[in-house]
N, C-alpha and C positions, 0 to 999 in steps of 0.2 A: 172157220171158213166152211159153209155150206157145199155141201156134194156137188152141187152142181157150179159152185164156184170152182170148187178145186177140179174138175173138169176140164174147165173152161181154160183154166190157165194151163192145166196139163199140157191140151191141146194146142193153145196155143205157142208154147213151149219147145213141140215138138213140130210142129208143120206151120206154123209163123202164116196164119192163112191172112188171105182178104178180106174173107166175112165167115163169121163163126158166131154161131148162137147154139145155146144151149137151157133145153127147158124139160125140168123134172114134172114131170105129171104122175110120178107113182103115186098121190093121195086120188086119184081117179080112180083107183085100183084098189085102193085099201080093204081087205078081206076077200079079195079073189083067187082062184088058185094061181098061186107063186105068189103070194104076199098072203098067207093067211093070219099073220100076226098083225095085220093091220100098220105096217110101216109106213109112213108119210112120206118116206125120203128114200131114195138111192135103190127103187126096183125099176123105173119108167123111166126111161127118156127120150128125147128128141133133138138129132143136132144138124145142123147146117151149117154144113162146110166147104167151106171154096179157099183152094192152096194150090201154089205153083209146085208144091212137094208131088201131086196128083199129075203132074204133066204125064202125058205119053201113056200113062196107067189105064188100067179098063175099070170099069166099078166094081169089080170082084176085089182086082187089087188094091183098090181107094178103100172099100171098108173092110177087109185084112189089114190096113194098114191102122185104120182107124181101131177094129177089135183090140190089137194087140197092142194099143196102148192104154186101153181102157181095162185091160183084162186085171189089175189089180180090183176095179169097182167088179167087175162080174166075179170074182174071187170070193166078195161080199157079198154076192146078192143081186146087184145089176143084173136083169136075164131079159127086160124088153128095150131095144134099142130100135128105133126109127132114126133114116140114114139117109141125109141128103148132102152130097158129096161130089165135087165137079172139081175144075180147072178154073184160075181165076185170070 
């Protein structure tokens, strides 16, 4: 399963969203600083999310919510996250 698969299900796993996408762009990156080993996978991403889990929440707490699920991949390496995250 690809990083960005295993992501995907994580997430949806855990906040059961409406519309959730999920797209690795770290080879955009590849030899930049924070990726200077040239890694294709699991430094860059991009997610959109929409969950009733987000009701009532401000987007401070929607992407708290979101870091700390993800925080196993940033444990790895993970450190550019692009975050779009609402009420569905």
């Amino acid at each position: 399963m690809s990083l960005q698969e295993e992501i995907k299900a994580r997430l949806f796993q855990e906040l059961q969203p409406a519309k959730l996408e999920v797209v690795d762009f770290s080879e955009e990156h590849s030899g930049h600083a924070g990726n200077p080993v040239n890694k294709k996978e699991g430094t860059h991403i991009r997610i959109v999310l929409y969950s009733s889990a987000f009701s009532g929440k401000s987007k401070l707490e929607q992407h708290r919510i979101v870091y700390s699920i993800l925080k196993p991949w940033i444990d790895r390496g993970l450190h550019a996250i692009v975050l779009e995250t609402g009420e569905n």
